[in-house]
Backbone of each chain as nested JSON, in Angstrom:
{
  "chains": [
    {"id": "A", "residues": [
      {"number": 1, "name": "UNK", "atoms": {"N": [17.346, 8.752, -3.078], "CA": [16.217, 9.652, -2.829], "C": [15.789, 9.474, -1.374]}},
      {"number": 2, "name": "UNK", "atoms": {"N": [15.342, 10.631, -0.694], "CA": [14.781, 10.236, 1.01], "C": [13.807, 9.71, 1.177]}},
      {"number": 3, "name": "UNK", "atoms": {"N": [13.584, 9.202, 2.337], "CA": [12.273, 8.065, 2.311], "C": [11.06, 9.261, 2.233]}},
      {"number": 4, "name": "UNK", "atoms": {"N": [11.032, 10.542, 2.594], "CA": [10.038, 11.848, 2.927], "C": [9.745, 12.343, 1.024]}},
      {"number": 5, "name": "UNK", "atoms": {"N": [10.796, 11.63, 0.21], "CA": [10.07, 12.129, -1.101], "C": [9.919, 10.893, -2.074]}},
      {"number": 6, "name": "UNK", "atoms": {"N": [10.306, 9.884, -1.756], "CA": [9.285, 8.699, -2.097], "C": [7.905, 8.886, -1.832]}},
      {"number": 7, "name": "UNK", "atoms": {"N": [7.546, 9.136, -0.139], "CA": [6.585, 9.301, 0.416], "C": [5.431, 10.169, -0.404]}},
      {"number": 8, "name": "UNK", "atoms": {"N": [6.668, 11.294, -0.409], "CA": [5.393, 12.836, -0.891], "C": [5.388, 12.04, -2.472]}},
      {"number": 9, "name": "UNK", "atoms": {"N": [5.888, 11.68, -3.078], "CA": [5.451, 10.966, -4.672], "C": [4.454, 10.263, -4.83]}},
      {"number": 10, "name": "UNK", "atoms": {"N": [4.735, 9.161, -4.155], "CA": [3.976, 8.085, -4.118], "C": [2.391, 8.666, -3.558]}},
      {"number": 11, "name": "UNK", "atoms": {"N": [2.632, 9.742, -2.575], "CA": [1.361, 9.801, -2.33], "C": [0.179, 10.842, -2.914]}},
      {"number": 12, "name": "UNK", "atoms": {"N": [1.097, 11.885, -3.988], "CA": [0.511, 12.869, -4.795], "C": [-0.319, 11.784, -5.858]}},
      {"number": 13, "name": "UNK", "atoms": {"N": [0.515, 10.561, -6.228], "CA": [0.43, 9.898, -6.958], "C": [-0.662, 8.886, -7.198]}},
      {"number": 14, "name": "UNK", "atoms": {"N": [-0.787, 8.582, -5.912], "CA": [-2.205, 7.741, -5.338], "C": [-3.384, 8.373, -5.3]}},
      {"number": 15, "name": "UNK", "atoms": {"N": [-2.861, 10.057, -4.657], "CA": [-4.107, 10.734, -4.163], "C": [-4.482, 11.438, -5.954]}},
      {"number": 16, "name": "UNK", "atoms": {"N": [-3.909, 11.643, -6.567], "CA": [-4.708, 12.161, -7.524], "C": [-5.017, 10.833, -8.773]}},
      {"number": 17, "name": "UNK", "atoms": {"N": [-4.55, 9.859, -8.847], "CA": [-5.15, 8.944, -9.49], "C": [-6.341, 8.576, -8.857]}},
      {"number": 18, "name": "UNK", "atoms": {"N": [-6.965, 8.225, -7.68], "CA": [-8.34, 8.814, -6.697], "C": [-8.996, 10.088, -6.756]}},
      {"number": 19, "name": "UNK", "atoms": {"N": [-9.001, 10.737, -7.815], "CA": [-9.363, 12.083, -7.902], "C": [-9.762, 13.256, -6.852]}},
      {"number": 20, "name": "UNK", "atoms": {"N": [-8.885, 12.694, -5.335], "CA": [-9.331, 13.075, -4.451], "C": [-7.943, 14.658, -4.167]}},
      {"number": 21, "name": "UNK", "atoms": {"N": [-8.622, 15.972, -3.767], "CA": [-7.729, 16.443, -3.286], "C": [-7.062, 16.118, -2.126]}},
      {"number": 22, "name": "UNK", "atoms": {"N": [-6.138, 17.393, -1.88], "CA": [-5.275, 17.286, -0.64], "C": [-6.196, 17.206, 0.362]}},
      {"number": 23, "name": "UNK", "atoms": {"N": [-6.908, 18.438, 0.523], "CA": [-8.016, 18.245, 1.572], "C": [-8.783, 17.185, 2.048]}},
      {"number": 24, "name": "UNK", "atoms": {"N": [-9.442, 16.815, 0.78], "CA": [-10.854, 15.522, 0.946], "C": [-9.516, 14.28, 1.805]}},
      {"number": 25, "name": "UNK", "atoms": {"N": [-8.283, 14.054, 0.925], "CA": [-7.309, 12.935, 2.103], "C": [-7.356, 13.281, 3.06]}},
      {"number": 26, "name": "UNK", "atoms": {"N": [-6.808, 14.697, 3.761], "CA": [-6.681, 14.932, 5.142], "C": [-8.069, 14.813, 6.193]}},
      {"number": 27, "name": "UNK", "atoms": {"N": [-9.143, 15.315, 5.167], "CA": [-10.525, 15.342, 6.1], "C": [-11.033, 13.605, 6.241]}},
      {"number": 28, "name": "UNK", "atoms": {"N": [-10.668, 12.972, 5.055], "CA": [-11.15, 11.638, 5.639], "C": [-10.198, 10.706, 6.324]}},
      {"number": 29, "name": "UNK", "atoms": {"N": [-8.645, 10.936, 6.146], "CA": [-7.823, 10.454, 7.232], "C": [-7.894, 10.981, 8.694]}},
      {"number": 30, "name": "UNK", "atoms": {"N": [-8.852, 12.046, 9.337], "CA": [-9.245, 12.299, 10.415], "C": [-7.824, 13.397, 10.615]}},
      {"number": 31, "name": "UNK", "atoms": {"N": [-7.249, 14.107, 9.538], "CA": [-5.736, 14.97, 9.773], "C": [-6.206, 16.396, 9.623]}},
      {"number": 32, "name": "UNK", "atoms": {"N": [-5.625, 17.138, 10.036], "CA": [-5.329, 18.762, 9.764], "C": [-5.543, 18.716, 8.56]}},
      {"number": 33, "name": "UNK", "atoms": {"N": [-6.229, 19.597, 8.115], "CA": [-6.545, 20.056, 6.283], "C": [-5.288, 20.461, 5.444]}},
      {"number": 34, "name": "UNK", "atoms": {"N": [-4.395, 20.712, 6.041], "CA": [-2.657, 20.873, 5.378], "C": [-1.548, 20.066, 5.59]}},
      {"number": 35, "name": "UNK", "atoms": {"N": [-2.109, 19.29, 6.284], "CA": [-1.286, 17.986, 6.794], "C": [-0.648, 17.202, 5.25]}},
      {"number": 36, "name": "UNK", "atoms": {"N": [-1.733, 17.056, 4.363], "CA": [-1.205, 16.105, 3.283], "C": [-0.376, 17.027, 2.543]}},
      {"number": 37, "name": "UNK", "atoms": {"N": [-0.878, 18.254, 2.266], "CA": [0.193, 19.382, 1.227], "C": [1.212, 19.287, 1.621]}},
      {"number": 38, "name": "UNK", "atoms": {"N": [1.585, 19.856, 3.278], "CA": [3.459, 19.506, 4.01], "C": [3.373, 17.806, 3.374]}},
      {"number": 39, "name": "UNK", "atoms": {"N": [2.881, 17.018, 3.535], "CA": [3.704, 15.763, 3.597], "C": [4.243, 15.834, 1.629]}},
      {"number": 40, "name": "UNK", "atoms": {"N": [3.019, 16.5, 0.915], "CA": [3.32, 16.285, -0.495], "C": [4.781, 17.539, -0.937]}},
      {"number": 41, "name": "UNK", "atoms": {"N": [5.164, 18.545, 0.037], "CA": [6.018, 19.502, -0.036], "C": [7.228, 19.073, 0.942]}},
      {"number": 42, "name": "UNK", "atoms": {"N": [7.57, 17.277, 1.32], "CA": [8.451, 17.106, 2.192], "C": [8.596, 17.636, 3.79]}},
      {"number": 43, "name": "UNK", "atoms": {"N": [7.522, 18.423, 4.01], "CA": [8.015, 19.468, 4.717], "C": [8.006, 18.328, 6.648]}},
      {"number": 44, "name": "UNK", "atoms": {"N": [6.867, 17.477, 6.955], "CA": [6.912, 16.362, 7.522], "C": [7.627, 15.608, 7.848]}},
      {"number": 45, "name": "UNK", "atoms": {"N": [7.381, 14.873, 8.747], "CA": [8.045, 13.555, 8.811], "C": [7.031, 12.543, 9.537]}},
      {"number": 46, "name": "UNK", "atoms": {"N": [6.12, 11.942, 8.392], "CA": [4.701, 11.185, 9.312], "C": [5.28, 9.943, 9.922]}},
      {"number": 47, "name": "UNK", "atoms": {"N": [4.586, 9.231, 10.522], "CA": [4.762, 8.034, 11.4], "C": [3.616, 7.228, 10.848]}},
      {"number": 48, "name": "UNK", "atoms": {"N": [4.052, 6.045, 11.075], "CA": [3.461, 4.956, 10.539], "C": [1.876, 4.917, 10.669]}},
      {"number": 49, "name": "UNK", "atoms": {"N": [1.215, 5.012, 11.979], "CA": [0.255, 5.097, 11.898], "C": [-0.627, 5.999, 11.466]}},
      {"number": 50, "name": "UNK", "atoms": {"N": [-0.275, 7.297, 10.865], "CA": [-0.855, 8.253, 10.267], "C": [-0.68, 7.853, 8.17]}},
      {"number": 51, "name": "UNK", "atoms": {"N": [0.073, 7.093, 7.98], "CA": [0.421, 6.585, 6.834], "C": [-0.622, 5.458, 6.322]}},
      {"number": 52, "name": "UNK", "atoms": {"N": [-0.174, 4.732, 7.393], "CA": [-1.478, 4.237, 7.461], "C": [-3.006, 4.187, 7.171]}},
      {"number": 53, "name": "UNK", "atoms": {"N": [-3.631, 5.266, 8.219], "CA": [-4.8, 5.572, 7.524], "C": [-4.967, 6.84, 5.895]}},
      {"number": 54, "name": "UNK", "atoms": {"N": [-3.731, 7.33, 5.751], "CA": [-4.308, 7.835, 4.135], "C": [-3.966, 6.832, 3.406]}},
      {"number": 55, "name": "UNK", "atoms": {"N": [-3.443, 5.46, 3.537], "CA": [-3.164, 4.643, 2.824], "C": [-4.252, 3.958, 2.78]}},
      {"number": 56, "name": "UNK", "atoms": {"N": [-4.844, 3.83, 3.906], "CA": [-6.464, 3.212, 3.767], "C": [-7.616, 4.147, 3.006]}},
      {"number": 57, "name": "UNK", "atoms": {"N": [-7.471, 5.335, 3.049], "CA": [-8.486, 6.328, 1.758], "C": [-7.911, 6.078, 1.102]}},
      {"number": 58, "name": "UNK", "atoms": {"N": [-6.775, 5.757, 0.565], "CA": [-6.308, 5.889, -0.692], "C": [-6.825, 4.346, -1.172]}},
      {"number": 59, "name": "UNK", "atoms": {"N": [-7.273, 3.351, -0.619], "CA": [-7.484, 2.288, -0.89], "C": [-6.155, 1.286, -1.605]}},
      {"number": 60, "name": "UNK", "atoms": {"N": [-4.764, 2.055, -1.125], "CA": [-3.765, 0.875, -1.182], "C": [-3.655, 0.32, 0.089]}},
      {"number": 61, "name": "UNK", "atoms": {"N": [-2.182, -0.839, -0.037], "CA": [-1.608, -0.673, 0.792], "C": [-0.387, -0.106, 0.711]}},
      {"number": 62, "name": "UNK", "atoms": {"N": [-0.814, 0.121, 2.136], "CA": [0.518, 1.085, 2.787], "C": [2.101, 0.82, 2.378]}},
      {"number": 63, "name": "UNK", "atoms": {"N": [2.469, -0.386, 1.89], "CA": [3.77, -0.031, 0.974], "C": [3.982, 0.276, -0.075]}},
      {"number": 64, "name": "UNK", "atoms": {"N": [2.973, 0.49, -1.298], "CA": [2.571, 1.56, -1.998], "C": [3.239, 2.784, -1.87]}},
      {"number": 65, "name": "UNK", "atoms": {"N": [3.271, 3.214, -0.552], "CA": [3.804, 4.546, -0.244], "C": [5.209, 4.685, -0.015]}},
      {"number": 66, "name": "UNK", "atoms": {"N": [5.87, 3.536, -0.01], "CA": [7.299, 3.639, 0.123], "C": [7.846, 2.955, -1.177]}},
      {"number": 67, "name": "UNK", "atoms": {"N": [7.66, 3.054, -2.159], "CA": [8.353, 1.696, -3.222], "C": [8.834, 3.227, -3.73]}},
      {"number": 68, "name": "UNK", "atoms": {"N": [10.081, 2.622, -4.659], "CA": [11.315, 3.993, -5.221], "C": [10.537, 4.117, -6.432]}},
      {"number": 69, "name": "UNK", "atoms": {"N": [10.34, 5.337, -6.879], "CA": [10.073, 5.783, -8.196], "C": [10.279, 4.868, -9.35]}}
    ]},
    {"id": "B", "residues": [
      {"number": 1, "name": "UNK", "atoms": {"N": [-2.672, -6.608, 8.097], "CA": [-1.737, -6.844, 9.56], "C": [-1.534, -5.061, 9.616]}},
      {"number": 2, "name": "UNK", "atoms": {"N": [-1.602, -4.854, 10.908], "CA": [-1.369, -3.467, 11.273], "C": [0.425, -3.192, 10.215]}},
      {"number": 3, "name": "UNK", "atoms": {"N": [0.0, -2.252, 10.299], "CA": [1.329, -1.486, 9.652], "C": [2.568, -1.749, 10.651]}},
      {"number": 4, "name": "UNK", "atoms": {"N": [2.154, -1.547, 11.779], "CA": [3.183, -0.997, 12.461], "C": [3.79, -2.803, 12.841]}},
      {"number": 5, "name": "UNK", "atoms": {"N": [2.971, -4.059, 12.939], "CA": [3.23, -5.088, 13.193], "C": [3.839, -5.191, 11.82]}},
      {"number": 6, "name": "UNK", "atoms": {"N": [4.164, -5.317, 10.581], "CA": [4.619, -5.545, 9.535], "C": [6.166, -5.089, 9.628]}},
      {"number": 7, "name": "UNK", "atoms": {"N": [6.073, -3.55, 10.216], "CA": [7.236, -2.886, 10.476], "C": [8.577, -3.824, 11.768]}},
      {"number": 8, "name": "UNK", "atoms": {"N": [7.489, -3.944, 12.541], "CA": [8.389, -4.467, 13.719], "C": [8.858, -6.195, 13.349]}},
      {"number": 9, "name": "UNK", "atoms": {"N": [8.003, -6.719, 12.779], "CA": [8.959, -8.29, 11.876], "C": [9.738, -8.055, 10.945]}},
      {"number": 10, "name": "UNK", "atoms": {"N": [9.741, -6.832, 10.055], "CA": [10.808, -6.87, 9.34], "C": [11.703, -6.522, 10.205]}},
      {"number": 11, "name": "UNK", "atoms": {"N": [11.706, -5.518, 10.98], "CA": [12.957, -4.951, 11.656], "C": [13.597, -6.207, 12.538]}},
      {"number": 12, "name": "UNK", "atoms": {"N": [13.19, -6.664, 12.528], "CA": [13.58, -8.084, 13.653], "C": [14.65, -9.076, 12.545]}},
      {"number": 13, "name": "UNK", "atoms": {"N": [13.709, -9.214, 11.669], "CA": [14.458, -10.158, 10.737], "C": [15.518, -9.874, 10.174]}},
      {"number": 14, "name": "UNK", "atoms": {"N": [15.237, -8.48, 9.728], "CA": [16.858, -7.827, 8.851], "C": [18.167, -7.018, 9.866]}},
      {"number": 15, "name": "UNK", "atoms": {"N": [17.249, -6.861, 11.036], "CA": [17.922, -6.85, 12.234], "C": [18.829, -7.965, 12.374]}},
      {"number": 16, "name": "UNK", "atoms": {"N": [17.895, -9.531, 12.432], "CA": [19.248, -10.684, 13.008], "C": [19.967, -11.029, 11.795]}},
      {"number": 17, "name": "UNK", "atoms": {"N": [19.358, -10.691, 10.608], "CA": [19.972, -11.408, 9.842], "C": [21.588, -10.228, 9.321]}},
      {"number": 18, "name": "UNK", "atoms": {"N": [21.525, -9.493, 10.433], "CA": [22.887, -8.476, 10.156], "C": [23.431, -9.01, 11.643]}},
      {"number": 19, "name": "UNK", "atoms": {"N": [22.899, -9.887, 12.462], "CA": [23.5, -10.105, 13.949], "C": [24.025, -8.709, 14.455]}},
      {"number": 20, "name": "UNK", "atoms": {"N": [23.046, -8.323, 14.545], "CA": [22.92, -6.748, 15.638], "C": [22.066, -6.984, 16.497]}},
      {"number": 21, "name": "UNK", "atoms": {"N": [22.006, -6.313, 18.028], "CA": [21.729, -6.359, 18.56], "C": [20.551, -5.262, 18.642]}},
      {"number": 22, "name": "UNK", "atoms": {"N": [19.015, -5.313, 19.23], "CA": [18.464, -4.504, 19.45], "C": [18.915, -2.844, 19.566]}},
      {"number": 23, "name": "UNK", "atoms": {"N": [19.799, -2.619, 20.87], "CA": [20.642, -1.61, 21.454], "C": [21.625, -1.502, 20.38]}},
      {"number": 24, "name": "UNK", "atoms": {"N": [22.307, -2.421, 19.592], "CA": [23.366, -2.096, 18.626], "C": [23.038, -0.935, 17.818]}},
      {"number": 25, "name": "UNK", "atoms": {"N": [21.83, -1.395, 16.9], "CA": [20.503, -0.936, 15.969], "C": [20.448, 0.808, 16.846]}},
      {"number": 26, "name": "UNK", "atoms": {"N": [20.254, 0.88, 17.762], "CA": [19.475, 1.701, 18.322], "C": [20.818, 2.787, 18.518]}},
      {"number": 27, "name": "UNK", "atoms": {"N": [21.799, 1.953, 18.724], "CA": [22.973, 3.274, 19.276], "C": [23.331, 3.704, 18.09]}},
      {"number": 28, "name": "UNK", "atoms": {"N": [23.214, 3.181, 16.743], "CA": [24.428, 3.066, 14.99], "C": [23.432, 4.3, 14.595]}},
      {"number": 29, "name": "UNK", "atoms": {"N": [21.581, 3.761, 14.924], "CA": [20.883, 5.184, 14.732], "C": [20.603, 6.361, 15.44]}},
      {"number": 30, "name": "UNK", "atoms": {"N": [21.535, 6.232, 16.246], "CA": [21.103, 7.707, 17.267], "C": [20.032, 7.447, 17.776]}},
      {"number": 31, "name": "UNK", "atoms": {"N": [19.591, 6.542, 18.598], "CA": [17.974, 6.487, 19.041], "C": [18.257, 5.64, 20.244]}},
      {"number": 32, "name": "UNK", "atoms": {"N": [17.659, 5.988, 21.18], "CA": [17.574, 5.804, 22.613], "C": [17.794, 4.171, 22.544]}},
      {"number": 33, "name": "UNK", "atoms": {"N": [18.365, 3.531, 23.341], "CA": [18.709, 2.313, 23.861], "C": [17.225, 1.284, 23.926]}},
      {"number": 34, "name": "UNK", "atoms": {"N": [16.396, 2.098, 23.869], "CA": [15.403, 0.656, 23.97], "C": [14.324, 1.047, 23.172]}},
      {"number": 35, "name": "UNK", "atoms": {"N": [14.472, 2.139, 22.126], "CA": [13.793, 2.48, 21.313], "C": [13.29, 1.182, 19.964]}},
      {"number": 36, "name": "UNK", "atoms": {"N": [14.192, 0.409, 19.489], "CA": [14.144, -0.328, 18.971], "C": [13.446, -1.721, 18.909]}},
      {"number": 37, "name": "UNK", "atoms": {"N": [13.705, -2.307, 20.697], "CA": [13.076, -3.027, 21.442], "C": [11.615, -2.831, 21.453]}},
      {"number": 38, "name": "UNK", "atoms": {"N": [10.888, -1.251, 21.677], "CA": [9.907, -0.959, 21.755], "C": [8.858, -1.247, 20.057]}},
      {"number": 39, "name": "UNK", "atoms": {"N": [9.709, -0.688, 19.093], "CA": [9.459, -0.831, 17.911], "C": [9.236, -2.153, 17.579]}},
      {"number": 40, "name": "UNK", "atoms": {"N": [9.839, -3.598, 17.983], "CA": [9.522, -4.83, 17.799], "C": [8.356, -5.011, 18.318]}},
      {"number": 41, "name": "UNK", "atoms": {"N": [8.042, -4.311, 19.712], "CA": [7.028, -5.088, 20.235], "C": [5.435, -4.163, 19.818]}},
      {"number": 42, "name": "UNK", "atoms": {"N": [6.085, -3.147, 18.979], "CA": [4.876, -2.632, 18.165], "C": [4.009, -1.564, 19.287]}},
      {"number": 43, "name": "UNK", "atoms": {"N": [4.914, -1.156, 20.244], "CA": [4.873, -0.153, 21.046], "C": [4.863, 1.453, 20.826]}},
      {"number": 44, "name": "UNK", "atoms": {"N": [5.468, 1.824, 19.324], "CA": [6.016, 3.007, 18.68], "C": [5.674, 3.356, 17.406]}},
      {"number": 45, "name": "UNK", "atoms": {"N": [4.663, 4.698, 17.54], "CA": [4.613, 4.416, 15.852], "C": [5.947, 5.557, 14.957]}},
      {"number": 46, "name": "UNK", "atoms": {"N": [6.707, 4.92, 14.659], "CA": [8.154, 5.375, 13.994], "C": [7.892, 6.797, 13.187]}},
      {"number": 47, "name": "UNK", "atoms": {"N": [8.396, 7.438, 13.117], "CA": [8.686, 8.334, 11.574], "C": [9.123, 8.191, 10.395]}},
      {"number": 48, "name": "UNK", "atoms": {"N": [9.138, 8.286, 9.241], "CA": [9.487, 8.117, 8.416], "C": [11.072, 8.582, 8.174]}},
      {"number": 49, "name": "UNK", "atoms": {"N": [11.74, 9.5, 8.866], "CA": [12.619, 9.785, 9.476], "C": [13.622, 8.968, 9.947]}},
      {"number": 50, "name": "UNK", "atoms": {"N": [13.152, 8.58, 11.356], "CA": [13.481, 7.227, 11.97], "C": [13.674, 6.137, 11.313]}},
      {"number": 51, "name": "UNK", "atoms": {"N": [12.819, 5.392, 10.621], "CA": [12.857, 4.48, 9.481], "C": [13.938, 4.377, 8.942]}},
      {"number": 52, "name": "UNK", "atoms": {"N": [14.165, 5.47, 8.376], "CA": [15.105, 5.545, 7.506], "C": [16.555, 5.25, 8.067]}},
      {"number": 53, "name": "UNK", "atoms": {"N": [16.649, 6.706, 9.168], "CA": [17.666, 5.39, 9.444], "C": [18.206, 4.437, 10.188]}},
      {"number": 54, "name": "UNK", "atoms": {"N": [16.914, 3.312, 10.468], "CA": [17.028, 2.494, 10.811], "C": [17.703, 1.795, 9.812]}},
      {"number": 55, "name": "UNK", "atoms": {"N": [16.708, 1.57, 8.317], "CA": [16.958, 0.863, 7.442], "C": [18.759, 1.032, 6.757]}},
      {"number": 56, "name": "UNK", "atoms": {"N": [19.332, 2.432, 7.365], "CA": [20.467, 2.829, 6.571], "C": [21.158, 1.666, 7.857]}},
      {"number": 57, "name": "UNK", "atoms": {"N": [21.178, 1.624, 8.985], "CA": [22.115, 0.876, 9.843], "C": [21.628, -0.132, 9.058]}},
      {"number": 58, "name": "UNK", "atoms": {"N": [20.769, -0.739, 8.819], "CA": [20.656, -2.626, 8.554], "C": [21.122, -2.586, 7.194]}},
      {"number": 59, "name": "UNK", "atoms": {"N": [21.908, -1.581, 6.385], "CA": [21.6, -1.586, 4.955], "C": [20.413, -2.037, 3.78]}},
      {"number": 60, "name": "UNK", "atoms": {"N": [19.621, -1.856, 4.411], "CA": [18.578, -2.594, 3.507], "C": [17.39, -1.312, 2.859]}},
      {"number": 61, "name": "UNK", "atoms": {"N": [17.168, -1.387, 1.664], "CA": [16.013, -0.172, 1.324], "C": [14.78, 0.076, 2.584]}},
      {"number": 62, "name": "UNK", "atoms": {"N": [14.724, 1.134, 2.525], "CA": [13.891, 1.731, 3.276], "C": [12.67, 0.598, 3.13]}},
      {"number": 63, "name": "UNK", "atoms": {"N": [12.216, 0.428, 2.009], "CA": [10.744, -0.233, 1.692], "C": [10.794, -1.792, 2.059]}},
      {"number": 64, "name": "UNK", "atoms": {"N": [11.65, -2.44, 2.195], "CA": [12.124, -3.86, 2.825], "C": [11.217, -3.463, 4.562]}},
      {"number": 65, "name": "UNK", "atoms": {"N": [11.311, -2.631, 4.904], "CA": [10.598, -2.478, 6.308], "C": [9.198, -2.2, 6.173]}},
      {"number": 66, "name": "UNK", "atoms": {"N": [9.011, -2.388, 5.158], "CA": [7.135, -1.874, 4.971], "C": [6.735, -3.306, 4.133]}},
      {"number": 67, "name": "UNK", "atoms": {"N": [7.193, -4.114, 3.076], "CA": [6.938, -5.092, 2.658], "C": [5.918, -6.097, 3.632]}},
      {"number": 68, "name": "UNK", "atoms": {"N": [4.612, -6.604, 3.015], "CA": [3.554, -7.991, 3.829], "C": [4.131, -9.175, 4.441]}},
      {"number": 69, "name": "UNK", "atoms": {"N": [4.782, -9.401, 5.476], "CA": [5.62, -11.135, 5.207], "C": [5.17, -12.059, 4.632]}}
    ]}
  ]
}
């Protein structure tokens, strides 16, 4: 599987067990309001430090977002 | 520990422990000659992209580069 749909899994996965939408992640990770939908539709390719902080709203850590299905 | 410092000790470690060279790493992934170098010293924040295949030259899962030491 690519590391871009681990990513988008893991992080649909986080963000809605947080009952938070796409939006409320992007507005409190300081991102574009469609930023998290492309990353949850593959469409991306984020960099660490933007992973980072939705990994911090999301209140994991950030390898959370990479572990395989 | 910053993300990106987590990133750049693993890459170091699973880096020597394949005895590759910084530049080795960097030429096997298509990525500029001192791109890698930069990434140790926590100079770069990577893509998820990139990552990847970094982690495909060192053979090691993608998520081995995101793991806490």
């Amino acid at each position: 599987m690519k590391l871009r749909g681990i990513v988008a899994g893991n992080l649909r996965r986080l963000r809605m067990a947080k009952g938070l939408s796409q939006e409320e992640v992007a507005h409190l990770a300081g991102l574009d309001r469609n930023y998290v939908g492309n990353l949850e539709r593959e469409q991306n390719s984020p960099t660490v430090d933007t992973l980072e902080r939705i990994a911090a709203v999301l209140e994991a850590p950030a390898v959370e977002l990479f572990r395989e299905p």
